[in-house]
C-alpha positions in Angstrom: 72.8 81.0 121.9 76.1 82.5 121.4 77.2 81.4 124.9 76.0 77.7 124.5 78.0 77.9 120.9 81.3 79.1 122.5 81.1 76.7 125.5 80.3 73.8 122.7 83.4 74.5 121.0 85.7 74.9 123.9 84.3 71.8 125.4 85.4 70.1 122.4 88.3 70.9 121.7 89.7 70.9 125.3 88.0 67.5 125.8 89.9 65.8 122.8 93.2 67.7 124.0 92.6 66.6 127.8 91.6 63.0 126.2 95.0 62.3 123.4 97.2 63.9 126.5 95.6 61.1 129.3 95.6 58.2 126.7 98.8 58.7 124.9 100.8 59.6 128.4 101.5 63.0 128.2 102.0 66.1 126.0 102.3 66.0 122.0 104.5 67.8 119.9 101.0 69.2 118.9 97.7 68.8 118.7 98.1 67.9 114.9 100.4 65.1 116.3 97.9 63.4 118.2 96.4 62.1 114.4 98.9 59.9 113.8 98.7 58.0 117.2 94.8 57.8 117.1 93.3 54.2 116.2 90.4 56.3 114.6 91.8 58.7 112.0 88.5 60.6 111.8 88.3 62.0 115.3 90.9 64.3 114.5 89.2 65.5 111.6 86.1 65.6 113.3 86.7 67.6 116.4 88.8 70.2 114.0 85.7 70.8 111.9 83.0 70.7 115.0 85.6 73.1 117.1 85.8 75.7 114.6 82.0 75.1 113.2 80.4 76.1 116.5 82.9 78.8 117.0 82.2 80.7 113.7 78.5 81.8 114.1 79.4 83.1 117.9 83.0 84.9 117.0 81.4 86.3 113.8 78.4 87.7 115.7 80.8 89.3 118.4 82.8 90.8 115.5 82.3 94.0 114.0 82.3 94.0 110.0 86.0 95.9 109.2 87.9 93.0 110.9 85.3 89.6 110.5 87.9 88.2 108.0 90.4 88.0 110.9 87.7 85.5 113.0 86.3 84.3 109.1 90.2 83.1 108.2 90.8 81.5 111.6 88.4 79.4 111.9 88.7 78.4 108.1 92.7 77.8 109.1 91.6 75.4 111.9 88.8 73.3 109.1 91.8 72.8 106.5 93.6 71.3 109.6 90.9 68.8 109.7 90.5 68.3 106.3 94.1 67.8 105.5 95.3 66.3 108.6 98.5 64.6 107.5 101.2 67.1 107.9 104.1 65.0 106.8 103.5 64.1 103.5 101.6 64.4 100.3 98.7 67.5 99.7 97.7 67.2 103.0 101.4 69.0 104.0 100.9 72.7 102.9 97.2 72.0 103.0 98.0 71.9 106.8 100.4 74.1 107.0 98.5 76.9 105.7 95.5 76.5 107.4 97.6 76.2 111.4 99.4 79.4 109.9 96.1 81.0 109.2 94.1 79.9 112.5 96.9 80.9 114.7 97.7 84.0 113.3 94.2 85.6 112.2 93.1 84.8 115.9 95.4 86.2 117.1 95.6 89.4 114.8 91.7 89.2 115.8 92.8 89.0 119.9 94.9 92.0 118.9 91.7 94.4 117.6 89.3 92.9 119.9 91.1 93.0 123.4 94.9 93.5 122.8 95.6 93.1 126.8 94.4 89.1 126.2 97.4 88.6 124.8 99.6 89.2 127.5 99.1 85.5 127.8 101.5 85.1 125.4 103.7 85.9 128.3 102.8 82.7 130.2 103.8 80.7 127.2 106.9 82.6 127.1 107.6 81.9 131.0 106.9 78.4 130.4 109.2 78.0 127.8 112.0 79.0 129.4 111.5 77.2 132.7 111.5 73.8 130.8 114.5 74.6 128.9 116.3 75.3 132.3 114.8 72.2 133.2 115.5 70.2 130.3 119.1 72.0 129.4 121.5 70.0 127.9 123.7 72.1 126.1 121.7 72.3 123.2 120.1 75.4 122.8 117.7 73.9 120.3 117.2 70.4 121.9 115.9 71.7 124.9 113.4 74.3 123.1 112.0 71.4 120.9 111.5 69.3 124.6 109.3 71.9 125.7 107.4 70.9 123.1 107.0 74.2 121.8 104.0 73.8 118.7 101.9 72.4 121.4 101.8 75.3 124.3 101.6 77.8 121.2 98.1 75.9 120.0 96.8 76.1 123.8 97.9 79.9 124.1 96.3 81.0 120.8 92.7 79.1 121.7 92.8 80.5 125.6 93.5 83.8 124.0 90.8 83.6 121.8 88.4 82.0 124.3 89.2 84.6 126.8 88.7 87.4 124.7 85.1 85.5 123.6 84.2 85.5 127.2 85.1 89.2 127.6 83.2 89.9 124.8 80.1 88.5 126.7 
């Protein structure tokens, strides 16, 4: 069951990644972007809460007891994401904030107890990164970070590191 749970929530959030990317023409700034372009504001929401509902039960299972909180507080990071989905304004801002600050670093603390070598994908990211600012360079050290669009590649990095180390865990 834990395998069917962990394929369930990959599948759903890399098919509403895959889906916002192909209908909206290309990469977000994030995936939290892609609420603002979406016709149905609930989707967003949705796929926040189902991603990190079928995770918990599997990465909690595959967890021993002294470091649960770490996979408890992510996937309670990535749920206040959902619930508060409007980053730019209002309660919904450090709502937000708090909760993509707690899902992406708890997982990763988590990747870091679990299997510290999955987070040499970090490298990747890092590699990326600096081949699109040589590609995008324009003078402007910060200008061509920011076109890499950097929040974006960190989301995907902390979820395949998570993933992966799931799949290890197997």
């Amino acid at each position: 069951m834990t395998t069917v749970l962990i394929i369930l929530s990959i599948l759903c959030i890399a098919a509403y990644t895959a889906v916002v990317c192909i209908k909206f023409n290309g990469v977000p700034s994030s995936i939290s972007a892609t609420f603002y372009s979406l016709e149905h504001k609930l989707w967003f929401g949705a796929t926040m809460w189902l991603t990190a509902g079928l995770l918990m039960p599997a990465i909690l299972e595959s967890t021993p007891g002294c470091y649960q909180f770490t996979a408890f507080l992510a996937c309670i990071g990535m749920m206040f994401v959902g619930v508060a989905p409007n980053f730019r304004e209002g309660l919904d801002r450090p709502v937000h904030i708090t909760g993509a600050i707690l899902c992406i670093l708890f997982s990763q603390v988590w990747v870091l107890l679990t299997c510290p070598w999955v987070l040499l994908v970090w490298f990747g990211y890092l590699a990326y990164t600096a081949w699109g600012m040589k590609k995008h360079w324009n003078g402007n050290f910060i200008s061509a970070f920011l076109l890499t669009k950097p929040m974006f590649w960190v989301e995907v990095a902390a979820l395949l590191a998570a993933y992966v180390t799931l799949f290890i865990l197997l």
